[in-house]
N, CA, C and O of each residue as an XYZ file, in Angstrom:
904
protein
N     -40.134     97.978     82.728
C     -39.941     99.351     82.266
C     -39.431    100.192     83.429
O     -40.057    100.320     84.481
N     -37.889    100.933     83.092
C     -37.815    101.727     84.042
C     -38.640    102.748     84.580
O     -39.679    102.903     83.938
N     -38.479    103.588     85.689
C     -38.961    104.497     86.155
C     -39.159    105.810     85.385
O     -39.987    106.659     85.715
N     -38.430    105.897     84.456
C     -38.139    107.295     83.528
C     -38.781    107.249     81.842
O     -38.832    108.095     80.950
N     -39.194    105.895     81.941
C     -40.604    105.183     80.902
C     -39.361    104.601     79.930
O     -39.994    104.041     79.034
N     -37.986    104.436     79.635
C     -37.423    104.059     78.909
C     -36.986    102.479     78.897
O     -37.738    101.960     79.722
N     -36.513    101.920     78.598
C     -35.507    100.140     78.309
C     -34.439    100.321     78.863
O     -33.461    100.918     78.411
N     -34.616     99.599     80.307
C     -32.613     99.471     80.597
C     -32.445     98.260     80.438
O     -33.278     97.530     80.976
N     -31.474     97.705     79.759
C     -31.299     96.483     79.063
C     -29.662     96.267     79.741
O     -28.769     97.078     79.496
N     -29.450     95.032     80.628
C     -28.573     94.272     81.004
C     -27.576     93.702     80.123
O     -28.065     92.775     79.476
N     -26.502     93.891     79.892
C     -25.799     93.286     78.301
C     -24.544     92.152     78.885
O     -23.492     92.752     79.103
N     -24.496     91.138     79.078
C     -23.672     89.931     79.751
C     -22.789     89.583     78.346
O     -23.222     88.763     77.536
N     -21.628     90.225     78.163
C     -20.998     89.673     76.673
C     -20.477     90.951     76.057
O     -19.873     90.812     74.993
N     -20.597     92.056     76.499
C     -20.736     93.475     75.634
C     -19.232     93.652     75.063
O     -18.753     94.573     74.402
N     -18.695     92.545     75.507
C     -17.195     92.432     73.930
C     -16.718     91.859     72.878
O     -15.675     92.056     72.255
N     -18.091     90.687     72.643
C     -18.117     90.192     71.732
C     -18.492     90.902     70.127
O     -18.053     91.981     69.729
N     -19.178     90.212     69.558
C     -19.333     90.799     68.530
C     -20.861     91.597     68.453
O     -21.197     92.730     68.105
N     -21.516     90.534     68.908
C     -23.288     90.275     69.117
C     -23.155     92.122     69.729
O     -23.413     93.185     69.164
N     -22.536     91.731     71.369
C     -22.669     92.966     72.531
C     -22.150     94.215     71.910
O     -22.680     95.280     72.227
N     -21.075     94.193     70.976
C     -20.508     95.186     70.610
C     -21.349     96.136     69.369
O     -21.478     97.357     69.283
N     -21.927     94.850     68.331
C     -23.021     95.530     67.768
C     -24.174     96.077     68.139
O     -24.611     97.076     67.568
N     -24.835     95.452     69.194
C     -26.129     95.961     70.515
C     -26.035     97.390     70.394
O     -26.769     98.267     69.940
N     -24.350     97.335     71.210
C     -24.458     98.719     71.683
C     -23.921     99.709     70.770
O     -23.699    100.838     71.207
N     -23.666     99.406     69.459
C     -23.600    100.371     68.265
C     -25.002    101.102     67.834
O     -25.148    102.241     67.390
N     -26.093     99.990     68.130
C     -27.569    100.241     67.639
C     -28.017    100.962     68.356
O     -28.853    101.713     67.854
N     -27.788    101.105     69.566
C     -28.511    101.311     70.961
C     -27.881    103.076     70.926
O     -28.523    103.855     71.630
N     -26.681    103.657     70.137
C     -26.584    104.812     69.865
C     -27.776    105.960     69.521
O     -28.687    105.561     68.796
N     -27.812    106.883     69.832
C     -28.713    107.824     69.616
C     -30.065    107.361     69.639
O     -30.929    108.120     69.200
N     -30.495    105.872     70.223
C     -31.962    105.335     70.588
C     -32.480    106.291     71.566
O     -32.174    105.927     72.701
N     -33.127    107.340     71.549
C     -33.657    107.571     72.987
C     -35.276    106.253     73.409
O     -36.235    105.709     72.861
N     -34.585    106.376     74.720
C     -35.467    105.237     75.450
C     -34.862    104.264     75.895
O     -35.451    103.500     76.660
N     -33.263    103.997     75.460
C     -32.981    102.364     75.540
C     -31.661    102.820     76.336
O     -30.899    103.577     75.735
N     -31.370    102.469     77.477
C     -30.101    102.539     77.989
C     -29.315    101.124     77.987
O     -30.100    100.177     78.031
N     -28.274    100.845     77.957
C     -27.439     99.474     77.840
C     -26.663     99.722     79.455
O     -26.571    100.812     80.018
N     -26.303     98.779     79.831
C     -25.409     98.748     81.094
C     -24.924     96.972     80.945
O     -25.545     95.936     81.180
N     -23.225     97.303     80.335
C     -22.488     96.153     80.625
C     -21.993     95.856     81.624
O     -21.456     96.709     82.331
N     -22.051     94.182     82.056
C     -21.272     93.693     83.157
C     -20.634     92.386     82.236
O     -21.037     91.420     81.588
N     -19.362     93.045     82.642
C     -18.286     91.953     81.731
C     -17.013     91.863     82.822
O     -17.140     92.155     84.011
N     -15.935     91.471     82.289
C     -14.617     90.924     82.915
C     -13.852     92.140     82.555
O     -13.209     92.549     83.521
N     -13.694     92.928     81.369
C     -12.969     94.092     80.929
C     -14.027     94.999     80.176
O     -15.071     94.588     79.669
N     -13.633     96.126     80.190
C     -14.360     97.488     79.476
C     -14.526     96.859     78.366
O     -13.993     95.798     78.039
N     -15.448     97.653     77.620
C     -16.049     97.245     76.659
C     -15.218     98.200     75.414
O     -14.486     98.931     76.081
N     -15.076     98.406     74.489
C     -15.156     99.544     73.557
C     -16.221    100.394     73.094
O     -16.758    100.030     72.048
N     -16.793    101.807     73.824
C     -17.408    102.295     72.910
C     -18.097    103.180     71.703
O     -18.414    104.230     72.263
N     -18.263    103.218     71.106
C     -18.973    103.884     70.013
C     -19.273    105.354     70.525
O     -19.815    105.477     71.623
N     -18.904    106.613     69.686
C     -19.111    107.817     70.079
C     -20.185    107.819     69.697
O     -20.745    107.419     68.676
N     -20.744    108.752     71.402
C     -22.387    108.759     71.064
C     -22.853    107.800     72.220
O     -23.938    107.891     72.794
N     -22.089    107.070     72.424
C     -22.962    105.849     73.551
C     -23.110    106.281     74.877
O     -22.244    106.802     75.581
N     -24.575    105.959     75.236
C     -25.307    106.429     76.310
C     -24.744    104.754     77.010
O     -25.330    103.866     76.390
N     -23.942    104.265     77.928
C     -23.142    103.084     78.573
C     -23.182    103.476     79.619
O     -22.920    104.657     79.847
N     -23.492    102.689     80.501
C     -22.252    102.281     81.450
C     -21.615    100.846     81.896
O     -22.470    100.017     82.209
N     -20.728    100.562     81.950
C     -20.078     99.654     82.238
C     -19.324     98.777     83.565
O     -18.150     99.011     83.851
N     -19.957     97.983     84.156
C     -19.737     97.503     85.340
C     -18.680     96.042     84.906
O     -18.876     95.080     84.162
N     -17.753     96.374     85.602
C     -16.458     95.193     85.568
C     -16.051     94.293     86.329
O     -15.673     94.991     87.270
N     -15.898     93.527     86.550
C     -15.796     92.193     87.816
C     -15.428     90.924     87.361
O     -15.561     90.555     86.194
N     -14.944     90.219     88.317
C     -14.805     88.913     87.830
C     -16.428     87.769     87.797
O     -17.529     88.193     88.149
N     -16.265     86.841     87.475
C     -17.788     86.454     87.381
C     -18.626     86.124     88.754
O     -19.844     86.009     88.895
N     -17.741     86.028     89.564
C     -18.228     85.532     91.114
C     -18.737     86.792     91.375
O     -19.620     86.742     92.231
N     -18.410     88.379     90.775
C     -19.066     89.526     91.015
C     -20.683     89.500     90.546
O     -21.727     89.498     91.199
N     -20.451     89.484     89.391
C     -21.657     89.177     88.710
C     -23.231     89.303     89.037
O     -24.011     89.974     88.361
N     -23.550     88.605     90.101
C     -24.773     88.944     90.558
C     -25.144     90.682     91.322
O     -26.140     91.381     91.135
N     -23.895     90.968     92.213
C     -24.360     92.042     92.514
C     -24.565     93.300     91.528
O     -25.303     94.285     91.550
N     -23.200     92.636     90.323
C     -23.282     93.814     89.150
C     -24.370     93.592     88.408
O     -24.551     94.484     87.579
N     -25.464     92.408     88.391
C     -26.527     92.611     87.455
C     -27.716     93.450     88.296
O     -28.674     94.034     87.790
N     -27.418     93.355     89.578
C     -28.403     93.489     90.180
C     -28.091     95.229     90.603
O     -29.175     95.775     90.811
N     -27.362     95.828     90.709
C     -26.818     96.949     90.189
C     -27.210     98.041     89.163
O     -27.374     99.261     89.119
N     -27.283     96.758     88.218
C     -28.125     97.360     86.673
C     -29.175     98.147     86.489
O     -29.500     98.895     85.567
N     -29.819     97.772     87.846
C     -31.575     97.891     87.863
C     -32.001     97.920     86.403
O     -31.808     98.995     85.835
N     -32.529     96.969     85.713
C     -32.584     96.607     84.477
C     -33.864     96.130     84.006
O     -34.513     95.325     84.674
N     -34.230     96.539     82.990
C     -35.505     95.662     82.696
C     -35.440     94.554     81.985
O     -36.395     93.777     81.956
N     -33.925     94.253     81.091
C     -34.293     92.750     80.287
C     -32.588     92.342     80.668
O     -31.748     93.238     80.746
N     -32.324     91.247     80.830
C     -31.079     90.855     80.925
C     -31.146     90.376     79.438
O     -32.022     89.616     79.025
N     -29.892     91.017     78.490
C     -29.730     90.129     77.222
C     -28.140     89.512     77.441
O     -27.249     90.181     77.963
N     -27.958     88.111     76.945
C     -26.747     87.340     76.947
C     -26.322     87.073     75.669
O     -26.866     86.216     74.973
N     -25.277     87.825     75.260
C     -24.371     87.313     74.006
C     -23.555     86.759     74.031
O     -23.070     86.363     72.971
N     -22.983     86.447     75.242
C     -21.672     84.787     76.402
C     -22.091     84.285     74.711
O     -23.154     84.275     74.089
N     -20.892     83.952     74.417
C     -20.271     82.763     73.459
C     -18.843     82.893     73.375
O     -18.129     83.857     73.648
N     -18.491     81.492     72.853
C     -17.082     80.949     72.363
C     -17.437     80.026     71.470
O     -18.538     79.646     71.073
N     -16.220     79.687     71.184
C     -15.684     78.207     70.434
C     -14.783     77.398     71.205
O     -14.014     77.804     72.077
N     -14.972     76.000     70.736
C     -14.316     74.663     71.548
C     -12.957     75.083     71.482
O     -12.125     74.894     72.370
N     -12.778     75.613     70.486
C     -11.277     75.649     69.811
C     -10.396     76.991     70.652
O      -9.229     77.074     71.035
N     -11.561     77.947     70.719
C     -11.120     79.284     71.524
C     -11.148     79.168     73.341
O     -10.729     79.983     74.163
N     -11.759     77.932     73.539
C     -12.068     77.754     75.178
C     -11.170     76.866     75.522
O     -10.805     76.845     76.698
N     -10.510     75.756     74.388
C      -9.564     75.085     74.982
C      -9.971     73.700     75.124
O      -9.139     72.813     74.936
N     -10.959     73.475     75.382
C     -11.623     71.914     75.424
C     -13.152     72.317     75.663
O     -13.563     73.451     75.909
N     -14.018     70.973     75.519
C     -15.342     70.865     75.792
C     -16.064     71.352     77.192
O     -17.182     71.754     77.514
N     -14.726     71.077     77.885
C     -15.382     71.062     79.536
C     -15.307     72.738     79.880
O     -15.843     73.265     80.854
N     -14.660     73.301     79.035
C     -14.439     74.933     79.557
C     -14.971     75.780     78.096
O     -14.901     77.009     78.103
N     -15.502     75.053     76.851
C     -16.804     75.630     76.099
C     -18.026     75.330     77.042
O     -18.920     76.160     76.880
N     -18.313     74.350     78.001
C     -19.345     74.194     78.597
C     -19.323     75.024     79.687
O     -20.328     75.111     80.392
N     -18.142     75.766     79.981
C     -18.519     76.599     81.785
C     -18.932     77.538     81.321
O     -19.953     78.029     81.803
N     -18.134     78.284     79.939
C     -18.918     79.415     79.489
C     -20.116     79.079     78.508
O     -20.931     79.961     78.777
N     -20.609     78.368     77.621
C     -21.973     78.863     77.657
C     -22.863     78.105     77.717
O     -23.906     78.168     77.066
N     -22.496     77.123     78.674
C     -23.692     76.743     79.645
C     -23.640     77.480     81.177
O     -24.442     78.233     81.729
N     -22.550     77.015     81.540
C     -22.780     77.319     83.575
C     -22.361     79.134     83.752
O     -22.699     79.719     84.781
N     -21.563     79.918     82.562
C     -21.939     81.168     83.306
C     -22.854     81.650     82.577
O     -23.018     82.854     82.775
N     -23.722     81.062     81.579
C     -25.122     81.965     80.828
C     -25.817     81.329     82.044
O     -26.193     82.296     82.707
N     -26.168     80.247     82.653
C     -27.298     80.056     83.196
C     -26.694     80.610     85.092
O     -27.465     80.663     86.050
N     -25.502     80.871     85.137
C     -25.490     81.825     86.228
C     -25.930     83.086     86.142
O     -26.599     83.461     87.104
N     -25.682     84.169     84.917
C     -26.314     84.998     84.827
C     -27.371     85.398     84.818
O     -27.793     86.458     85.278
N     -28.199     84.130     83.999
C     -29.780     84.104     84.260
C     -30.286     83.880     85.551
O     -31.264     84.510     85.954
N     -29.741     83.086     86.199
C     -29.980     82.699     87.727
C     -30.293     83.976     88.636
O     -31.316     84.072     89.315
N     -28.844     85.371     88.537
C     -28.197     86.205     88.990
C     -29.631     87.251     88.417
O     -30.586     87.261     89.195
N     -29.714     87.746     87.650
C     -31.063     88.262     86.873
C     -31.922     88.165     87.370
O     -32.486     89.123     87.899
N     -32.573     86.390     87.410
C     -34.000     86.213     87.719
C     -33.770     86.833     89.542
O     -34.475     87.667     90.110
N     -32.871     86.279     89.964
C     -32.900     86.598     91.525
C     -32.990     88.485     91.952
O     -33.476     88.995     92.962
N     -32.298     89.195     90.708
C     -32.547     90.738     91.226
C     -34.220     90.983     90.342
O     -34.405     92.194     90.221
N     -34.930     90.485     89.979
C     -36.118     90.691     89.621
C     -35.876     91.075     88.147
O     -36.698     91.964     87.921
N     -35.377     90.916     87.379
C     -35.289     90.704     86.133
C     -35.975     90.092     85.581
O     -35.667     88.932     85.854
N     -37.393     90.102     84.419
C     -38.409     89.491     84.649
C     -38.207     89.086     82.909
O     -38.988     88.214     82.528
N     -37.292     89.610     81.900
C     -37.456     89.237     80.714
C     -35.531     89.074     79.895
O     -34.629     89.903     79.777
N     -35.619     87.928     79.593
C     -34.383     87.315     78.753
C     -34.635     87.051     77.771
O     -35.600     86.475     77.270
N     -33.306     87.679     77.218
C     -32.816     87.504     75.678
C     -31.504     86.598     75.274
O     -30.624     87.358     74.870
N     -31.150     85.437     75.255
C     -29.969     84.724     74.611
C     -30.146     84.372     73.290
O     -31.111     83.962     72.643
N     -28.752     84.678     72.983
C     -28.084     84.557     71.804
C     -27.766     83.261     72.036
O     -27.138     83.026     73.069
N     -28.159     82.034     71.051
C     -28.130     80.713     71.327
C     -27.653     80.333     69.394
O     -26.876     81.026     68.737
N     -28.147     79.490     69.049
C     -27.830     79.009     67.800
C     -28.300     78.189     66.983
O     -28.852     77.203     67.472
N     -28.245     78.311     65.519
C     -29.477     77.134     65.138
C     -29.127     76.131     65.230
O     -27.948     75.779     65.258
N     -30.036     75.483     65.293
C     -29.545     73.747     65.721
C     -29.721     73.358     66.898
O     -29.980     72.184     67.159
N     -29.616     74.204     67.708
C     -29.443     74.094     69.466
C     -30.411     73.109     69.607
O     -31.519     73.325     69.116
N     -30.164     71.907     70.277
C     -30.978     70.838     70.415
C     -29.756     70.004     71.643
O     -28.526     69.941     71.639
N     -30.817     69.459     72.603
C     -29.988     69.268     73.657
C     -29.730     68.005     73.342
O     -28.596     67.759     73.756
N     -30.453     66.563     72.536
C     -30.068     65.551     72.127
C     -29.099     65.692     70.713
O     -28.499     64.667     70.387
N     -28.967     66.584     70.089
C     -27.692     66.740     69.202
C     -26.290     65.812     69.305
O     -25.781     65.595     70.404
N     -25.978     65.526     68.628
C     -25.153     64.318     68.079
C     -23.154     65.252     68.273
O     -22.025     64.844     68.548
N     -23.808     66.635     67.912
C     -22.517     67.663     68.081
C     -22.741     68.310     69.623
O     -23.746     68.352     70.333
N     -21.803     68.641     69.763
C     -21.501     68.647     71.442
C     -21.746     70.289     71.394
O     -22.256     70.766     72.407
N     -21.396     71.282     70.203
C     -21.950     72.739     70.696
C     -23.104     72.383     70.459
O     -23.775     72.436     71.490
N     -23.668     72.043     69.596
C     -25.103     72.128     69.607
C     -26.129     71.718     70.789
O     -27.142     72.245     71.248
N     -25.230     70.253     71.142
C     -26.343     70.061     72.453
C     -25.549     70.946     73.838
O     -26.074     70.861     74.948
N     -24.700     71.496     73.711
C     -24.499     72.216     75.215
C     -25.867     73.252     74.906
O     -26.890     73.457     75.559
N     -25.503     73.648     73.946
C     -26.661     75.077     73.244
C     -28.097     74.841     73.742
O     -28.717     75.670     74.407
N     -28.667     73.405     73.289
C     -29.607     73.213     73.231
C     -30.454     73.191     74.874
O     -31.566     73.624     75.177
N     -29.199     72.369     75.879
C     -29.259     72.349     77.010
C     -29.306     73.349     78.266
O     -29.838     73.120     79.352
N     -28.630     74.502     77.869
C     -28.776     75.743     78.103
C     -29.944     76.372     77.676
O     -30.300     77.122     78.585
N     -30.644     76.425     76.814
C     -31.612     76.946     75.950
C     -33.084     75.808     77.354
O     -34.062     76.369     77.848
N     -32.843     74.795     77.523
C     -33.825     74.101     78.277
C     -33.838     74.315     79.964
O     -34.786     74.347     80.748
N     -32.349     74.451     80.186
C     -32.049     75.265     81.475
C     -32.653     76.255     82.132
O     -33.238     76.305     83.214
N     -32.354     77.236     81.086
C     -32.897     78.876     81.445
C     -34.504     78.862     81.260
O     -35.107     79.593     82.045
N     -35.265     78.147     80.351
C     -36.630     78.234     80.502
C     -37.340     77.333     82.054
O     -38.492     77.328     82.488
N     -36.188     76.706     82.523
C     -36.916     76.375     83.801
C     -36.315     77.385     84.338
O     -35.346     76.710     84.688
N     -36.022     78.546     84.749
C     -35.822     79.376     85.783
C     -37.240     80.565     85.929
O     -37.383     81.324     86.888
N     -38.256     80.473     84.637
C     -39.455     81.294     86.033
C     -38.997     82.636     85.231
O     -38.890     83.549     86.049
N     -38.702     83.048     83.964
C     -38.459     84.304     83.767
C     -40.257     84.221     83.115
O     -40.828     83.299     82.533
N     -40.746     85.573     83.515
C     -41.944     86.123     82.806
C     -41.813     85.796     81.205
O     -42.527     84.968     80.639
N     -40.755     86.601     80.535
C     -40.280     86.208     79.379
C     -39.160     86.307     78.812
O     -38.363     87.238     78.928
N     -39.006     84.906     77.881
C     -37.744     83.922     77.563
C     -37.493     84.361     76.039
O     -38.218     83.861     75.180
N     -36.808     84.990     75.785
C     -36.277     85.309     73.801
C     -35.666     84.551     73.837
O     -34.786     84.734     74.678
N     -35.537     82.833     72.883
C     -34.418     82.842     72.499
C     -34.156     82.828     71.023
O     -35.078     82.678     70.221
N     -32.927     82.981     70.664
C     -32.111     83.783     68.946
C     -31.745     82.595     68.717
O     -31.414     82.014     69.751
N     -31.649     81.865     67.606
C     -30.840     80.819     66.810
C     -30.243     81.595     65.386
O     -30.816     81.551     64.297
N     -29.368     82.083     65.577
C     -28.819     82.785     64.311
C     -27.708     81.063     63.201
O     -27.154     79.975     63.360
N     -27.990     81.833     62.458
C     -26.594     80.821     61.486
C     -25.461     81.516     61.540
O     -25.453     82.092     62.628
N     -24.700     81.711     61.061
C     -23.240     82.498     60.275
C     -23.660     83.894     61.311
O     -24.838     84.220     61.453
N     -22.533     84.633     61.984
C     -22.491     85.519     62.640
C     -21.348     86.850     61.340
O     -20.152     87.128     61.259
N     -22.583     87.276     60.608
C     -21.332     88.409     59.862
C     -21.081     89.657     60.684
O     -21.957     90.318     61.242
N     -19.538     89.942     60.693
C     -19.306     91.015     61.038
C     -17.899     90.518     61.937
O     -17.459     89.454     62.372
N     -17.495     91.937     61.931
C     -16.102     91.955     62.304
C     -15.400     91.478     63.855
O     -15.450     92.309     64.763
N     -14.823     90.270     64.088
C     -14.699     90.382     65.761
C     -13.115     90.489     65.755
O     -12.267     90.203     64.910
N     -13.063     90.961     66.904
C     -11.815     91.415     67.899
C     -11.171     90.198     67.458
O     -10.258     90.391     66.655
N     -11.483     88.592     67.875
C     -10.238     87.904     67.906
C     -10.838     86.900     66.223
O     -11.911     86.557     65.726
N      -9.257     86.775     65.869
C      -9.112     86.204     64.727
C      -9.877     84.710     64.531
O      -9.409     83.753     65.148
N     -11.126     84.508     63.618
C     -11.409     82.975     63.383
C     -11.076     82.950     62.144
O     -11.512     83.905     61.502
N     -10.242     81.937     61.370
C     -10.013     81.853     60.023
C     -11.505     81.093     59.078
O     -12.140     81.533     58.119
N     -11.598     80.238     59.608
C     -12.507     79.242     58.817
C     -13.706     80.098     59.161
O     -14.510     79.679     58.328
N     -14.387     81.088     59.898
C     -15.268     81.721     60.293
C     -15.449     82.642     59.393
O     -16.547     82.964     58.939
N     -14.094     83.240     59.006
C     -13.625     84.459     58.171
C     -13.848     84.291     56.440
O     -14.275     85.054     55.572
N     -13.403     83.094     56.436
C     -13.628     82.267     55.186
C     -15.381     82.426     54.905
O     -15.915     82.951     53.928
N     -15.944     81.889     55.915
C     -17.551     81.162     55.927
C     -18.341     82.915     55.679
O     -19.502     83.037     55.287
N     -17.616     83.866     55.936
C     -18.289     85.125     55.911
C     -18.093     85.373     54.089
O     -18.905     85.773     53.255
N     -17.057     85.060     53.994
C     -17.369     85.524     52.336
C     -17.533     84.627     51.480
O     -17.091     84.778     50.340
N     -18.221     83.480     51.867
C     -18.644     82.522     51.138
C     -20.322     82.751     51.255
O     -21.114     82.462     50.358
N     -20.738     83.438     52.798
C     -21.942     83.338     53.053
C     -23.453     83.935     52.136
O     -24.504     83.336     51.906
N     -23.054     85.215     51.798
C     -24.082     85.806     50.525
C     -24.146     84.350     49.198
O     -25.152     83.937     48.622
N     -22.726     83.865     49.047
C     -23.496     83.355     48.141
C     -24.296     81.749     48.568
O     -25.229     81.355     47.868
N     -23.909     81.099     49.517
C     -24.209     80.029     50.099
C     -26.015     80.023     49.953
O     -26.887     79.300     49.472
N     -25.861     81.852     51.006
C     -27.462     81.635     51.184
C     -28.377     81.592     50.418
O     -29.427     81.002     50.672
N     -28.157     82.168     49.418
C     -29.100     82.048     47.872
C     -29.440     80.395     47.470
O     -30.115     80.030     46.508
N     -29.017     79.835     48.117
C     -29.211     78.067     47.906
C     -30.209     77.603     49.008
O     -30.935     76.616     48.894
N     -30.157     78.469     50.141
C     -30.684     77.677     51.817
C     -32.393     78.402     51.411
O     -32.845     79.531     51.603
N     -33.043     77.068     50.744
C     -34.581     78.185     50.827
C     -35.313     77.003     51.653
O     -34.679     75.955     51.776
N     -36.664     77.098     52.257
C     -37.380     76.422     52.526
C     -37.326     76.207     53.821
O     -37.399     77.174     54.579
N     -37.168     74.702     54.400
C     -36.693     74.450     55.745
C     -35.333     74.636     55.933
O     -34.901     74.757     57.080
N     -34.707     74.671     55.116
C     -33.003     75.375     55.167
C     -32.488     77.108     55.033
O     -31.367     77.553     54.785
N     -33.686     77.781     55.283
C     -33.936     78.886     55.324
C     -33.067     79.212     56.953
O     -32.219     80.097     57.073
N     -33.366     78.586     57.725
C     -32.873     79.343     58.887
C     -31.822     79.185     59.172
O     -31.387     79.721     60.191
N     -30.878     78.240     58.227
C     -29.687     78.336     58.530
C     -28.495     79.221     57.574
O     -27.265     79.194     57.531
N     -29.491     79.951     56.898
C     -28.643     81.820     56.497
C     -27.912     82.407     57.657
O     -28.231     82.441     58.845
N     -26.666     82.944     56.927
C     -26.417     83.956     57.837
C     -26.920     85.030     57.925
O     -27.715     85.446     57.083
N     -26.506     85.788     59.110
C     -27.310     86.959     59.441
C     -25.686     88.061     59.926
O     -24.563     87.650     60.217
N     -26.191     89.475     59.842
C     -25.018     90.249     60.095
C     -25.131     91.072     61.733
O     -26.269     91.368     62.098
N     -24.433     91.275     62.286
C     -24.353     91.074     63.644
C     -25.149     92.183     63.971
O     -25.709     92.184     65.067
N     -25.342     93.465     62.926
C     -25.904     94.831     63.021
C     -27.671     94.277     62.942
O     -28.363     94.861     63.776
N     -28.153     93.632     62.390
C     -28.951     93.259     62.155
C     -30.154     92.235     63.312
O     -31.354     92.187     63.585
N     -28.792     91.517     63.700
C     -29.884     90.779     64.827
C     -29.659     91.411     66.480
O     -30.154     91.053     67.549
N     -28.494     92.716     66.066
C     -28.982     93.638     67.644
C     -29.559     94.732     67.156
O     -29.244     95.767     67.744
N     -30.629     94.879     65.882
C     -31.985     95.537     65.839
C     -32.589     94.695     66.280
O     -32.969     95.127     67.368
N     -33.201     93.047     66.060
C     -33.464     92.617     66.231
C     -33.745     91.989     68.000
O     -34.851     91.573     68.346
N     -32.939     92.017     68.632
C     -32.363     92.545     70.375
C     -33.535     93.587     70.340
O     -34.717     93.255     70.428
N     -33.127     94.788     70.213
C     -33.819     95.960     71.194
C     -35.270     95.867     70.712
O     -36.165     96.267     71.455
N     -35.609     95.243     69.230
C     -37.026     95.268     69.034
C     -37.536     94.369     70.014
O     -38.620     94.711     70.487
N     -36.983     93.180     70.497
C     -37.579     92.238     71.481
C     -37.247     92.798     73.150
O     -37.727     92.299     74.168
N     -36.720     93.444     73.109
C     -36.410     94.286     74.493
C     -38.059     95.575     74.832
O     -38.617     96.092     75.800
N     -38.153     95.553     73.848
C     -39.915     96.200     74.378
C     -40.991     95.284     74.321
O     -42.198     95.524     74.350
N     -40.412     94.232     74.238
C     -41.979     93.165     73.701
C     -42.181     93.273     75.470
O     -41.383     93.636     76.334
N     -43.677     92.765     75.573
C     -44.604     92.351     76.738
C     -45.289     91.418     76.992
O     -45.828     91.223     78.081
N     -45.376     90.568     75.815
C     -46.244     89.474     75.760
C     -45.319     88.281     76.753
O     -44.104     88.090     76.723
N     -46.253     87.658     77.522
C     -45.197     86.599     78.327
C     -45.008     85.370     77.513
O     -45.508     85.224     76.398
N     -44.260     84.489     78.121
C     -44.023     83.216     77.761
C     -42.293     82.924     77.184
O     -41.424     83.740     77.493
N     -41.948     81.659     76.318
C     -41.045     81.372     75.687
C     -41.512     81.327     74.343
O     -42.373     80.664     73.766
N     -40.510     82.435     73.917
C     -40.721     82.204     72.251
C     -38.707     82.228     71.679
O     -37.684     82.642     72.224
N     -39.057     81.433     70.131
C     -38.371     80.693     69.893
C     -37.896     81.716     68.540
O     -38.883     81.901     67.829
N     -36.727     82.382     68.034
C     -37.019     82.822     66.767
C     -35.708     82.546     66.207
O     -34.602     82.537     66.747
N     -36.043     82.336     65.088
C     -35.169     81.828     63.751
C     -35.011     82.990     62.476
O     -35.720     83.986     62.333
N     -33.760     82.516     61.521
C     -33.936     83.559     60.428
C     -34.629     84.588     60.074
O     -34.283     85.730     60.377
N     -35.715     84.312     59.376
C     -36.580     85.350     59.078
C     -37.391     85.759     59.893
O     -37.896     86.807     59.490
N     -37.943     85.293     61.302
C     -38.120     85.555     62.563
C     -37.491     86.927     62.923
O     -38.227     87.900     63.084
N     -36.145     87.024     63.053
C     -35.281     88.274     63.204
C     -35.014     89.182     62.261
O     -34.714     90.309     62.655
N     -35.042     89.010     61.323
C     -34.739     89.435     60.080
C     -36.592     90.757     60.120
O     -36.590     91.858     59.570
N     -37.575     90.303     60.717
C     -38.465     90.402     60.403
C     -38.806     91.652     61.873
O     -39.537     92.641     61.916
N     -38.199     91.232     62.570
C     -38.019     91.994     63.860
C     -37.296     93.064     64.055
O     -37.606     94.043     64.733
N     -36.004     92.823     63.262
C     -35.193     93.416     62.604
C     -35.937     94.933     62.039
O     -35.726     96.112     62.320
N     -36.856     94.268     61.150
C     -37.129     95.478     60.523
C     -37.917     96.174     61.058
O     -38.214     97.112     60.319
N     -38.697     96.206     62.499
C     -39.620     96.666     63.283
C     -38.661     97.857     63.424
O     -38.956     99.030     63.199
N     -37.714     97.483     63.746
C     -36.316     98.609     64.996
C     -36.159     99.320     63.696
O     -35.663     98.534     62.889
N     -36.403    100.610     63.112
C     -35.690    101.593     62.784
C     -35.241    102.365     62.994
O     -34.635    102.984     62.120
């Protein structure tokens, strides 16, 4: 908790979709300040209490540490298809999420939030899933007080760069999910506004440890943040 009793929350991603919705929510919150460190400005939302620190990633540590922050949250994602091959889906979201966390834990950053995915399992048979999963096992050995991690399904909502089959999977998704009940419950989609309520409600938690949350997990957290 900052000095001024409010949430300064670290945002690693704030141009994606995840970061971009965060900091739509994080509008007119009093208590919650956001401070991005990305590669380019972010876009934001009139009304946004931001600031925005820019660098290349070798910057990175001094800009998290900069932040003076109370939770580092990571929304770092791609696709195989958008990174170009496996080996450069793996620098970004394995080796610069777990640099950032590294970069974090080292300025005293004592609580993380990643945006990870369901399925994430580091013996996974699919190669995002186990980078996911492996990252997800990474960052809990680094010693953070406390570890959020998100397994969302279907990411709804609008992003900057074009996915077709993604785009497709969004308006197929309402009706898909009406089928996913039970143990196939957590692989609903969720809408991007929704699981960054879900973000800032876990950005005041205190309880230590690693906890793990799924679908209705967030959905449920979700509804804490009004």
């Amino acid at each position: 908790m900052s000095e001024q009793g409010g949430i300064r929350i670290c945002l690693v991603g704030a141009t994606g979709l995840i970061g971009s919705a965060l900091i739509a929510e994080a509008v007119g919150r009093e208590g919650v300040r956001v401070i991005g460190v990305g590669r380019r400005e972010a876009t934001l939302p009139r009304g946004a209490r931001m600031e925005m620190l820019v660098g290349e990633p070798i910057d990175w540590p001094q800009l998290i540490r900069a932040a003076r922050a109370d939770v580092l949250v990571c929304a770092l994602g791609t696709t195989i298809k958008a990174a170009g091959s496996q080996e450069q889906f793996r620098a970004i979201d394995h080796d610069l999420v777990r640099f950032s966390a590294e970069a974090a834990r080292d300025a005293g950053i004592g609580h993380m939030v990643l945006v990870s995915s369901v399925g994430a399992e580091r013996g996974s048979q699919n190669f995002y899933l186990s980078v996911k999963g492996e990252t997800e096992e990474a960052l809990a050995k680094l010693g953070f007080r406390r570890l959020d991690l998100l397994r969302p399904g279907l990411l709804r909502g609008a992003r900057e760069e074009r996915r077709r089959l993604e785009r497709a999977g969004q308006l197929l998704a309402p009706l898909v999910d009406r089928f996913l009940r039970g143990r196939f419950t957590r692989y609903r989609s969720i809408r991007a506004s929704r699981l960054a309520k879900a973000i800032l409600a876990l950005a005041h938690e205190r309880a230590q440890g690693r906890f793990v949350h799924e679908h209705d997990a967030m959905r449920r957290l979700a509804r804490q943040f009004r």
